[in-house]
Steps between C-alpha positions, in 0.01 A plus 500: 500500500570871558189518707589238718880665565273819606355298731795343638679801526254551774587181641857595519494886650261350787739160569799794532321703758503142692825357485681828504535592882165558625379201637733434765484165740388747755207590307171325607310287323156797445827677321548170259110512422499816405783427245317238370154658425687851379671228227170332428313849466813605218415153315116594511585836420726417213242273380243773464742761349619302224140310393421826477716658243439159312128545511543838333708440254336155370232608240707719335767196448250263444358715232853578337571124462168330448512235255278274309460125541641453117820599658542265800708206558285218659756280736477215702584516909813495600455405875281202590384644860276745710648876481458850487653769228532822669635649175270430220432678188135344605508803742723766362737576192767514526484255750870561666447863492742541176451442102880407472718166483137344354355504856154684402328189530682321735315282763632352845410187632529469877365115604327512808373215741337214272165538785433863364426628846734758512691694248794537698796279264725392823454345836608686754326832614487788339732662775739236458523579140574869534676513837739177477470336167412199350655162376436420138373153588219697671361657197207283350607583108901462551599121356152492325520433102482715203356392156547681176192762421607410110658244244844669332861493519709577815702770404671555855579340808617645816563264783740538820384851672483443873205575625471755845410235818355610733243726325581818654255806383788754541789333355279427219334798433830660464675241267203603263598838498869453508437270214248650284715836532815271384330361194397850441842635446640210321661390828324172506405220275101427508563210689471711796214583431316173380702266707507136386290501189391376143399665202259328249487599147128395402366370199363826434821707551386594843803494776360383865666564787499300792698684827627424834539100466665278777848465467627180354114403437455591116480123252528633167813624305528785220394389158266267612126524369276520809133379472223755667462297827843396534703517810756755513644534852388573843351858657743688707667796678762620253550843333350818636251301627310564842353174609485176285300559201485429096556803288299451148535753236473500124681715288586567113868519526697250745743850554297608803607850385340505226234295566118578494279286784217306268187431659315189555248312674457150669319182328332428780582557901273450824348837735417404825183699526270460866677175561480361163698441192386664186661426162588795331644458144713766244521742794739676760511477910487834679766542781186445717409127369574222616542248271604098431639377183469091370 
């Protein structure tokens, strides 16, 4: 996550130097070009700086928390759909740039066209999405449902958070800073963080989290004892979330500050790999794969 706000940040300094006075309706349109490709060269740009300092810094985190497979929860999937996971602890640990509130192993799920023949997760351009916004019912993953990884108890339900519609890359970039900084400094409950949500107690005393759900959309009720497989709720938009996507994380404490991420692996998942589908079992995606679960 805190690599992403650096690259938004960018996003947001470049939108200011266009809406704040200097493209005037006298301007011509060569004038409105140029705005547009000096904000696409700061995306590149950003892009490069940051995948940089994460390249550099990966073997020596990868080395510090390397694990053995005696240690890993195995977990069924909890989306049944074609997606990406652009932050994986299949590429990097920790995978959200930060060991605290049990996020080291943390993994994203963005769903993405069912076709596979583009990894962008919305319909509209790309332009559209940064310059205007988008509707949530344009986002292939928001609506789509969400199984449990595990079989447990559901310790916690959170239900009721509006979600942020249109998707708007600014506003949202700086709810996740306003929000993280509240929860920080015991301003704000975690909620704000996690959005809609439920926490599962597995059989194994592992808590799972599952982040960001659709308000109104979750089926199951605190104390109930979930099945691995069973529906929970719906993905969504809530929390300090930046598009619609399902936060997963596994933790040993459900007190997210005090809790240590756990890692794990999937039973079995799909890698599209030179147009086909390849089964790949006990394993991770990298935030480059994509993937299909059954």
């Amino acid at each position: 996550m805190l690599l992403w706000i650096e690259i938004f940040a960018i996003f947001i300094n470049t939108r200011n130097l266009l809406s704040g006075g200097r493209l005037r309706r006298e301007e011509n349109m060569n004038t409105m070009k140029f705005g547009i490709l000096y904000y696409t060269t700061c995306i590149i740009f950003g892009f490069i700086v940051v995948s940089s300092i994460t390249c550099s810094n990966r073997a020596t985190i990868e080395k510090e928390n390397s694990v053995s497979m005696n240690d890993v929860l195995i977990i069924d999937s909890p989306i049944h759909s074609v997606c990406i996971t652009p932050n994986t602890p299949g590429s990097k640990i920790p995978s959200h740039g930060t060991t605290k509130y049990g996020e080291m192993y943390a993994i994203d799920f963005v769903v993405i066209d069912k076709a596979g023949k583009s990894k962008k997760p919305y319909k509209p351009s790309l332009l559209t999405y940064l310059l205007q916004g988008i509707n949530l019912n344009d986002f292939y993953g928001w609506g789509e449902k969400v199984y449990s990884p595990v079989g447990g108890e559901v310790i916690k339900v959170i239900d009721g958070i509006e979600e942020r519609n249109p998707v708007n890359v600014y506003r949202d970039i700086r709810n996740t800073i306003k929000v993280t900084k509240g929860y920080e400094k015991g301003i704000l409950e975690y909620s704000s963080i996690t959005g809609n949500c439920v926490i599962i107690k597995s059989e194994n005393g592992i808590y799972a989290l599952m982040a960001h759900l659709k308000k109104g959309s979750i089926v199951i009720k605190e104390g109930h004892y979930i099945q691995s497989k069973e529906l929970i709720g719906e993905l969504g938009h809530s929390g300090n979330s930046t598009m619609p996507h399902l936060h997963m994380q596994f933790m040993d404490n459900p007190d997210f500050k005090k809790a240590k991420g756990i890692p794990f692996v999937f039973e079995e998942y799909y890698l599209c790999k030179n147009g086909e589908w390849v089964k790949y079992t006990n394993s991770l995606p990298t935030k480059d794969d994509l993937i299909r679960f059954e």
